[in-house]
C-alpha positions as semicolon CSV with decimal commas, in nm:
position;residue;x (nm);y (nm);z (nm)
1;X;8,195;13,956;9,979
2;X;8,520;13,912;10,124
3;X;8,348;13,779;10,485
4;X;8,194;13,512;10,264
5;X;8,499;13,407;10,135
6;X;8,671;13,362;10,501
7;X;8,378;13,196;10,617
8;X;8,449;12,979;10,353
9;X;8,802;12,909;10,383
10;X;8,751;12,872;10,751
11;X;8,469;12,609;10,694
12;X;8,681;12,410;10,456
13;X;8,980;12,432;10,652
14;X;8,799;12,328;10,905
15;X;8,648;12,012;10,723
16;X;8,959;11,918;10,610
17;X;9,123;11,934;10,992
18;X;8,847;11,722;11,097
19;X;8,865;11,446;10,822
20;X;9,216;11,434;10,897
21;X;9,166;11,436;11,284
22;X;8,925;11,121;11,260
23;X;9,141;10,949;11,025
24;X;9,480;10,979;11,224
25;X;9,256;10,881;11,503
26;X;9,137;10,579;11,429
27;X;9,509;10,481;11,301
28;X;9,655;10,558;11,637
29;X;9,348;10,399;11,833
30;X;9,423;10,079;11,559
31;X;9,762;10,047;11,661
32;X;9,679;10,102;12,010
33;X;9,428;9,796;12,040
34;X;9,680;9,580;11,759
35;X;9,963;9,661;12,068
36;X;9,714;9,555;12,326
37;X;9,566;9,235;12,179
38;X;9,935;9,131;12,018
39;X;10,079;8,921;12,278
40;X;9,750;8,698;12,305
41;X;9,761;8,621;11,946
42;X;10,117;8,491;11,981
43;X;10,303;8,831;11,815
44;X;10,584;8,847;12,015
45;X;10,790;9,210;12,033
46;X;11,157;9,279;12,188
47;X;11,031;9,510;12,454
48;X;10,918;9,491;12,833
49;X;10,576;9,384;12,856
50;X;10,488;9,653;13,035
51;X;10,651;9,916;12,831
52;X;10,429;9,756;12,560
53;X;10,114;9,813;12,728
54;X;10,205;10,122;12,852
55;X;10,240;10,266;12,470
56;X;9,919;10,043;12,374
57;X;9,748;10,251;12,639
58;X;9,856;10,593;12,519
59;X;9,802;10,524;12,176
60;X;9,435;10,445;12,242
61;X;9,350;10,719;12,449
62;X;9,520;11,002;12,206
63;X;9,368;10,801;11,947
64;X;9,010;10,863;12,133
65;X;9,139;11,258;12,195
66;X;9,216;11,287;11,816
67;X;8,852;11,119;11,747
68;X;8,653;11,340;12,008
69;X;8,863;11,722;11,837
70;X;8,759;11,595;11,480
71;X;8,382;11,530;11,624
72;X;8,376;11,845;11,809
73;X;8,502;12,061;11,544
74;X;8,660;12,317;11,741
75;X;8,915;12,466;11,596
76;X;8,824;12,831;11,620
77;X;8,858;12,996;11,958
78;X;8,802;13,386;11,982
């Protein structure tokens, strides 16, 4: 009985960390490609271009990372 229950709770925790991973993701990636893709659209920010594309590029590929954990699921080692 009790192993059910913390198979459980592990399972929905583990729902819930994904759901959030994939969400949070897909912000970061957003803002990532919105940083990129800014400057040809005629948005025009107060920093060094290539400050700005240096944080466009980190924001997409944490973005991606934060995707690819809640996909995988793997928040259990042991």
């Amino acid at each position: 009985m009790e192993n059910r229950t913390e198979e459980r709770r592990r399972k929905n925790y583990s729902q819930m960390r994904s759901i959030v991973d994939f969400g949070m993701g897909l912000v970061i990636f957003g803002f990532g490609v919105y940083f990129m893709f800014a400057p040809g659209k005629g948005v025009q920010f107060d920093i060094e271009p290539v400050l700005m594309y240096f944080f466009a590029g980190l924001c997409i590929v944490y973005g991606a990372w934060r995707i690819y954990r809640g996909y995988k699921k793997n928040y259990y080692t042991e």
